[in-house]
C-alpha positions as CSV (number, residue, x, y, z in Angstrom):
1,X,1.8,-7.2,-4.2
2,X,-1.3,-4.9,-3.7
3,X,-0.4,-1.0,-2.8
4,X,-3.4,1.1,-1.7
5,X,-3.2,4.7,-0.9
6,X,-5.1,5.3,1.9
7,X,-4.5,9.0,2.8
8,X,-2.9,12.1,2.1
9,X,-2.3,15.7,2.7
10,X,-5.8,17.3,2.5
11,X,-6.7,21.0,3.1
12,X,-9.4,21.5,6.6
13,X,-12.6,23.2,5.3
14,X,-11.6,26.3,7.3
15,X,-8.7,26.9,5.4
16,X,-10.3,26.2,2.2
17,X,-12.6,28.7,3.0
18,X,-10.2,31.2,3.7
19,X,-8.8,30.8,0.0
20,X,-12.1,31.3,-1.5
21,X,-11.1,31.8,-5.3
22,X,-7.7,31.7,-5.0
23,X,-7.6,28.2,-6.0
24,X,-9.2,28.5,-9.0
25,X,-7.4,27.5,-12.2
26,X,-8.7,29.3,-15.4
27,X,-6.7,28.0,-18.1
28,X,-7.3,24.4,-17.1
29,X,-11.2,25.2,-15.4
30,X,-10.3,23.2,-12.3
31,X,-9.4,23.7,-8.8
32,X,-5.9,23.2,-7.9
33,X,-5.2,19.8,-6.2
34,X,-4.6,19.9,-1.7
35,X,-0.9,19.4,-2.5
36,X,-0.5,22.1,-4.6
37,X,-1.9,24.5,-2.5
38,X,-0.3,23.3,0.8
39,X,3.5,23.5,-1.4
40,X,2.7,26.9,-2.6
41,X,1.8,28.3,1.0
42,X,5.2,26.4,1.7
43,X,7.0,28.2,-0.6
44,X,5.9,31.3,-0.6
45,X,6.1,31.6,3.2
46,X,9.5,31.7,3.1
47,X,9.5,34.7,0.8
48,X,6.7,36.3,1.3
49,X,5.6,39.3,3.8
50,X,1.8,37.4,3.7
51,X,0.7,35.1,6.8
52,X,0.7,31.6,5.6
53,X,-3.3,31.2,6.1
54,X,-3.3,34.0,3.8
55,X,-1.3,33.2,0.9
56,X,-3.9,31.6,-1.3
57,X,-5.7,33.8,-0.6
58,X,-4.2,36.8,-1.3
59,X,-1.5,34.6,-3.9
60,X,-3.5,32.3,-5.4
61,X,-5.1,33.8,-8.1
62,X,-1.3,34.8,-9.5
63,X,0.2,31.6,-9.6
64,X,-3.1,29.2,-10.5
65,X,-4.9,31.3,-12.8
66,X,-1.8,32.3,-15.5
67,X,0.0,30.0,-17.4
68,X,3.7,29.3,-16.8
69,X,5.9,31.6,-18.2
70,X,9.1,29.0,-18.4
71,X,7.4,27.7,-21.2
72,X,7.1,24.0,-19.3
73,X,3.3,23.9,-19.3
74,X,1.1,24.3,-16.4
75,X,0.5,27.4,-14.3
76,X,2.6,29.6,-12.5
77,X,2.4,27.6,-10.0
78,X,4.0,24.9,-11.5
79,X,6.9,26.6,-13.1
80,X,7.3,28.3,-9.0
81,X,7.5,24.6,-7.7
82,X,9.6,23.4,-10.5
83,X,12.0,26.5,-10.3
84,X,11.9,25.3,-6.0
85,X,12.8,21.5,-6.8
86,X,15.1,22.3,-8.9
87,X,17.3,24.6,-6.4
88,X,16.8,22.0,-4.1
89,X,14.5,24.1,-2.0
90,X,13.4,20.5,-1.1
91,X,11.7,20.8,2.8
92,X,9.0,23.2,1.4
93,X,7.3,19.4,0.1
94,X,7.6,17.8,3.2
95,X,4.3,18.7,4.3
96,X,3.0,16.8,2.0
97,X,2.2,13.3,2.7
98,X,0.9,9.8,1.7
99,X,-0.2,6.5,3.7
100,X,-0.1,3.6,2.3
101,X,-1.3,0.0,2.1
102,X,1.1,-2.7,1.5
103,X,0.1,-6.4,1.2
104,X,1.6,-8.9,0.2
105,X,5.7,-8.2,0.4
106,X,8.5,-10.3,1.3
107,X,10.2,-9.7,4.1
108,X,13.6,-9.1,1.7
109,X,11.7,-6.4,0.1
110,X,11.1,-4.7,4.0
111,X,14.7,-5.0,5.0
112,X,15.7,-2.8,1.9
113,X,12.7,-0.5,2.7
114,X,13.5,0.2,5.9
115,X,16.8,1.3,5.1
116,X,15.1,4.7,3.8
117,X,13.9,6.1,7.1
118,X,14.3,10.1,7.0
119,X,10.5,11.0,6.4
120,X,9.2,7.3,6.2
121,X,7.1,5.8,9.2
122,X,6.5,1.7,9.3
123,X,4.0,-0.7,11.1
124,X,4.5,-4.0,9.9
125,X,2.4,-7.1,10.8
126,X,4.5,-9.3,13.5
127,X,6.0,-12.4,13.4
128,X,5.9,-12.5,16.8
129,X,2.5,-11.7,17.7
130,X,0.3,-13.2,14.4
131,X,1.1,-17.1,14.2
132,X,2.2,-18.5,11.3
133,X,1.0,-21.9,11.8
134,X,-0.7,-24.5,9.2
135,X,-3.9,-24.7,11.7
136,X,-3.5,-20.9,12.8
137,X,-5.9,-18.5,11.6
138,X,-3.4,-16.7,9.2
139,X,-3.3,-20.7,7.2
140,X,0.4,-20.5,7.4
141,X,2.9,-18.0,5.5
142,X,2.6,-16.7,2.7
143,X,5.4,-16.5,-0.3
144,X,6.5,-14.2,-3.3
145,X,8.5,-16.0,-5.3
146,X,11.0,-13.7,-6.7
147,X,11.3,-13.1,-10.5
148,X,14.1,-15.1,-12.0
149,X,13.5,-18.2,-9.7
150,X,10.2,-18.4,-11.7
151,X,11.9,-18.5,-14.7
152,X,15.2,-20.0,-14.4
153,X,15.9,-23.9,-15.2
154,X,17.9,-25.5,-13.5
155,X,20.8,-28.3,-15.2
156,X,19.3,-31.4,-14.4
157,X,21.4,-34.4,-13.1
158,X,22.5,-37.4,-14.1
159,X,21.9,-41.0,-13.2
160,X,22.2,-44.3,-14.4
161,X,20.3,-47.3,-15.3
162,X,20.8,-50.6,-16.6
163,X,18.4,-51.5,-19.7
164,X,19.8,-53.6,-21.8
165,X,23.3,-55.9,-22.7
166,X,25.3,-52.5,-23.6
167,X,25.1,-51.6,-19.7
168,X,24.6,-48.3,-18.0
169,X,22.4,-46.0,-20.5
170,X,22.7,-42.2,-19.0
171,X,19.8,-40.0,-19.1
172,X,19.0,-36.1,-18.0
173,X,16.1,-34.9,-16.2
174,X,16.1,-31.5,-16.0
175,X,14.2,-29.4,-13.2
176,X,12.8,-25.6,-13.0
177,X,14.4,-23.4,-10.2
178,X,10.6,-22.9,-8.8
179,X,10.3,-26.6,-7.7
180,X,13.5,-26.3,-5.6
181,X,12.5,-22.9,-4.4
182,X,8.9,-24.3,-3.7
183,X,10.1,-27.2,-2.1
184,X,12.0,-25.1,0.3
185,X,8.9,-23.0,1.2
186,X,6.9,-26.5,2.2
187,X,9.7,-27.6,4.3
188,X,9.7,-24.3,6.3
189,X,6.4,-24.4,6.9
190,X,6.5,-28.2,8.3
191,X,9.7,-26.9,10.5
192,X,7.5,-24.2,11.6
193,X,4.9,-26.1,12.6
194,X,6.6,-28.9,14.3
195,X,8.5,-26.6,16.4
196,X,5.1,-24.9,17.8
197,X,3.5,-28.3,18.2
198,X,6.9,-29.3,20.8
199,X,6.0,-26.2,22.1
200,X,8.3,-23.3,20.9
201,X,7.1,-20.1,20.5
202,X,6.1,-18.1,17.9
203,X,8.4,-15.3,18.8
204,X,11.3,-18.1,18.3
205,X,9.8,-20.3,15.6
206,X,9.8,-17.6,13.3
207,X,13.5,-18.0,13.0
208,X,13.1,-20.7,10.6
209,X,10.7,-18.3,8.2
210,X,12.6,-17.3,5.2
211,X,13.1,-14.3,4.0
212,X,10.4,-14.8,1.4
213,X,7.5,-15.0,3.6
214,X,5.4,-12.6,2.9
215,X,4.5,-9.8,4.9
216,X,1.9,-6.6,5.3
217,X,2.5,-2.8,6.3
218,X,1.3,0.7,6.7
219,X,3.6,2.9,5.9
220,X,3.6,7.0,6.0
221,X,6.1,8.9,3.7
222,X,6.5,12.6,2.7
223,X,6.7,13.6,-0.8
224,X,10.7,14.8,-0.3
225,X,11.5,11.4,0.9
226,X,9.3,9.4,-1.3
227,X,10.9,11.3,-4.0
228,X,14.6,10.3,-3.3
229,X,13.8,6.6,-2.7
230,X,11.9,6.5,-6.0
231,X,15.5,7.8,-7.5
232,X,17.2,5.1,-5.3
233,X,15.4,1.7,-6.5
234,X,13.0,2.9,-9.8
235,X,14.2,0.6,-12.5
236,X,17.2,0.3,-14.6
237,X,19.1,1.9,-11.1
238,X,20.2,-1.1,-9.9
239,X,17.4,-2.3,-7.3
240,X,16.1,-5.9,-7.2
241,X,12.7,-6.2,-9.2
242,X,10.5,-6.8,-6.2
243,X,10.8,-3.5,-4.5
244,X,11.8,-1.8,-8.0
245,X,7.7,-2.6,-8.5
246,X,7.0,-0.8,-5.6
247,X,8.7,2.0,-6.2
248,X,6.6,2.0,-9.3
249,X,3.2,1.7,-7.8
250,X,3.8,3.7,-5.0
251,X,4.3,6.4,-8.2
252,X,0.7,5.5,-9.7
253,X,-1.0,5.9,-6.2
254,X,0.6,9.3,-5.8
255,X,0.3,10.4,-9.7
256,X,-3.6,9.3,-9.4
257,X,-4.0,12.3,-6.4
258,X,-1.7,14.6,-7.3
259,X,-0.9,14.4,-10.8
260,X,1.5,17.5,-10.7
261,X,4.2,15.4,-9.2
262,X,4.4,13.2,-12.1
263,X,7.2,15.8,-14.1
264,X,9.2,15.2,-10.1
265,X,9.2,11.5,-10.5
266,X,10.3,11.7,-14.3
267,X,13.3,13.4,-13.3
268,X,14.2,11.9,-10.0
């Protein structure tokens, strides 16, 4: 699995420009982050009599410059957005969003991501179209071999042989789940490809792809939404490991831009 971030909510220079200092942040001698300043003009439109192209302006300065006063850490900016998440205040970080990269998945992991599809937008290479083949360009399909298969044994079986005057001496061979999983994979591909060779397809040969084939997508999601299906698969909730890894490094790439959101993910 590889998870790239490729974009997210950025502020236009003209905007910026308007702010001037209000994004300045003297207790930690930085800038605040894009996100921050695009939830605080959120926010603080709702409740406040200043334009929204103003608010940093005019705002800015009050909540990036002091330090929290609830004692959490941060500026008061911070605590305002915590106090806002907290009442569940929760379209104000819609506007902010993330596109991301994702190689490498299995198509079992994409049916339980689609399910979340309130602020998430999906394109997702096709069976249909790309061809799947041995001799195609894509070198047939790829797998991801879930977790436990890699490590489970399997009991082996029992046969007989006869070795000597006493008669039938019984053995045990004993086999790892990954050979039988493995074994599958290799015959799906032959199925695939002898199907296309008698001339079916690829819209109908890919019926016989499992549902481990890997697969690749872009996918768009706003913070809100990203938020809740971090709280819906993150580990030790339940979620099969595959997409519970996800969950997870979709956190890192959004953490790495916007580390503010971190505390959000910690309590989701």
């Amino acid at each position: 699995m590889k998870v790239t971030l490729m974009a997210h909510t950025q502020l236009t220079q003209e905007f910026f420009d308007i702010a001037g200092e209000g994004f300045h942040d003297d207790s930690a001698n930085q800038l605040a982050t894009d996100g921050q300043a695009v939830a605080l003009t959120a926010i603080r439109t709702c409740y406040s009599p200043n334009k929204p192209s103003e608010i940093v302006a005019k705002e800015g300065a009050k909540y990036f410059s002091k330090s929290a006063t609830d004692g959490e850490g941060g500026t008061e900016a911070d605590r305002l957005i915590r106090t806002i998440m907290r009442s569940k205040h929760l379209s104000t970080v819609e506007h902010l969003t993330f596109t991301f990269a994702v190689e490498g998945v299995s198509r079992a992991l994409l049916g339980q991501l689609t399910r979340h599809r309130a602020g998430f937008s999906f394109s997702v290479q096709s069976q249909r179209y790309v061809k799947f083949g041995s001799s195609d360009k894509s070198g047939g399909f790829g797998y991801v071999v879930p977790d436990r298969v890699g490590e489970q044994e399997v009991p082996g079986y029992q046969y007989s042989v006869d070795i000597d005057e006493d008669g039938d001496v019984t053995e045990w061979a004993n086999y790892k789940a990954i050979e039988i999983f493995e074994s599958h994979m290799h015959h799906a591909q032959d199925t695939y490809n002898k199907l296309r060779k008698a001339g079916v397809p690829a819209e109908d040969a890919r019926s016989v792809l499992p549902n481990a084939a890997a697969t690749n997508l872009v996918m768009t999601v706003n913070l809100r939404a990203l938020l809740d299906f971090y709280a819906k698969r993150k580990v030790g909730r339940g979620a099969q490991s595959e997409i519970t890894q996800l969950a997870e490094r979709l956190r890192e790439e959004v953490v790495a831009v916007e580390p503010w959101v971190n505390q959000f993910f910690e309590e989701a």
